[in-house]
N, C-alpha and C positions, 0 to 999 in steps of 0.2 A: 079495527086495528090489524086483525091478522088479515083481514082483505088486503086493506095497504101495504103490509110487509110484502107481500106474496107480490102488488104488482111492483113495488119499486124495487124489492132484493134482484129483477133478472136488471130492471133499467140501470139498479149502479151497478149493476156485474160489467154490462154492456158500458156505460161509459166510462170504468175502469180499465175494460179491455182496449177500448179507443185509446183513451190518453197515454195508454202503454204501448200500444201502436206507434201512435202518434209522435211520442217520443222516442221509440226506438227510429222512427223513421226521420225524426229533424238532427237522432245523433249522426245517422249513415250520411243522412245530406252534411253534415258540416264534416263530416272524417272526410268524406269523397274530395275535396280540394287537398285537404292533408296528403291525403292516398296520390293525388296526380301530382304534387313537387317529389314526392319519391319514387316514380316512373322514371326510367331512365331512359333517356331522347338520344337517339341516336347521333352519333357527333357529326361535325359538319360530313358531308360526302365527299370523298377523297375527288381531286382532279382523277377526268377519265385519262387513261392512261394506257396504250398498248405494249410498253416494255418489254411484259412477261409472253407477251404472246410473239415478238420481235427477236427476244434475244436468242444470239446463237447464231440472227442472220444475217446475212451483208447483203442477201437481193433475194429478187420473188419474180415471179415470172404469173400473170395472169391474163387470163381471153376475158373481156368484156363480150358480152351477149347482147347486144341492145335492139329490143323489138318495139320499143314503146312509139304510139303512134299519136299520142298527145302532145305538142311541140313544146308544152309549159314544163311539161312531166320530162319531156327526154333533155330540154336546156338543163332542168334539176338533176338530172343524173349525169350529164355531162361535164357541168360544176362540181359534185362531188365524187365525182373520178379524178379531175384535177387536183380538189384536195387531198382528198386519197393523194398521189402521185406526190406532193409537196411534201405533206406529210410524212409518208415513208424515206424521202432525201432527208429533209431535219432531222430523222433519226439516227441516218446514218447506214439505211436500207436502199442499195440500188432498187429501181424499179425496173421490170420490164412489160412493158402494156401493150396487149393487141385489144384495139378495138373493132369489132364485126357488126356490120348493119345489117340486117334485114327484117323480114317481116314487113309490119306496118310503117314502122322506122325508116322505111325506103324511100318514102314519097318526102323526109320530113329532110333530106341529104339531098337534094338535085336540086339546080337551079331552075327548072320550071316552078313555077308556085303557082300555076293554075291546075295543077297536080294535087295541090295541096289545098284542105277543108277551109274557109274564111279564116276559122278563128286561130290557126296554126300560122298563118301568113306573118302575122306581124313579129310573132319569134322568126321567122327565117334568117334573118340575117344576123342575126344573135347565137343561132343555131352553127350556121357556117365562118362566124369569128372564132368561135369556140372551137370548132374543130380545127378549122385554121393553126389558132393559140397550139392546141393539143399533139397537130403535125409535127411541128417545129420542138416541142419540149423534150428536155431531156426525158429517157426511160419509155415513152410512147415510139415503138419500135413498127407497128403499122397501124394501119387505118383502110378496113374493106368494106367494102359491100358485094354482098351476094348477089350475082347476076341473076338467080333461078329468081327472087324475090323482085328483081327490076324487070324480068317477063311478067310474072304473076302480078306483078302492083301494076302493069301494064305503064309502065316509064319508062325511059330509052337510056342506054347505058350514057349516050351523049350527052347527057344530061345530069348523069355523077357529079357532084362536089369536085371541083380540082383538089388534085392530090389525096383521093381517095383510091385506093387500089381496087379495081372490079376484078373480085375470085369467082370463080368456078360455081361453086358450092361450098355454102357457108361453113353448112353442116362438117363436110371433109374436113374443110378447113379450123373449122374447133375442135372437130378431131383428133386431126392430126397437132396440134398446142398441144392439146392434151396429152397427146401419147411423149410429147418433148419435155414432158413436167409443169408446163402451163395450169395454174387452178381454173376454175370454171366458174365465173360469177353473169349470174343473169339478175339484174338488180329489178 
């Protein structure tokens, strides 16, 4: 008998200990849903909205930098420069927009398109509606490209987008925006 006691006093210690476990752990499981309706959820996400960063001003003056040499990727940023541009009129903000081509961006602006990689060809003229659209809109005040970037991309100035202004150097040319209070965005 005291054999017996001796083995089974640790086995009920032990599955006393369990069942204590056990149920402190099926109480945690059933509070844990309680616990999550008293988390509080953040409320809807306000509309984005640039107000606070707008007010004060009646216009903006900014250099587009635009180097991208993907013609999917520069139609997308050429899109949301126009919104951009929309945007700032429905607020109530003149815009003033320069746009500057160069770099790889050079080849993606000319009417040759044997200049340009295959798979760029089919935005091309998506490419030059867009910029087209952009000449004409209000607040887009110029539209360049960098002649040092149509040597170096080895393209012919002849061969510009109509109504693209061929500058000097680009570089000067953002420069000097810059130094007239122009911001600097290179997307």
């Amino acid at each position: 008998m005291i054999s017996t006691l001796s083995i089974n006093t640790p086995h009920r210690a032990s599955a006393h200990r369990w069942r204590q476990q056990y149920h402190c752990i099926r109480r945690g499981l059933l509070a844990l849903p309680l616990a999550l309706l008293f988390v509080t959820t953040p409320a809807q996400a306000e509309t984005p909205d640039d107000q606070k960063a707008l007010a004060g001003l009646s216009s903006v003056k900014v250099a587009f930098d635009l180097t991208e040499g993907d013609a999917k990727h520069l139609l997308a940023q050429l899109n949301v420069i126009e919104e951009t541009r929309q945007s700032l009129i429905s607020k109530g903000v003149t815009p003033h927009l320069v746009l500057a081509f160069r770099g790889p961006a050079t080849k993606l602006v000319q009417t040759d398109h044997t200049q340009m990689k295959a798979e760029d060809r089919e935005y091309a003229s998506q490419i030059a509606q867009k910029i087209k659209e952009l000449q004409s809109a209000k607040g887009v005040e110029s539209v360049e490209q960098c002649s040092v970037a149509v040597r170096l991309t080895g393209t012919k100035p002849e061969n510009v987008l109509p109504g693209i202004t061929l500058v000097g150097n680009s570089w000067i040319s953002l420069m000097s925006y810059q130094s007239k209070g122009y911001g600097y965005i290179a997307p």
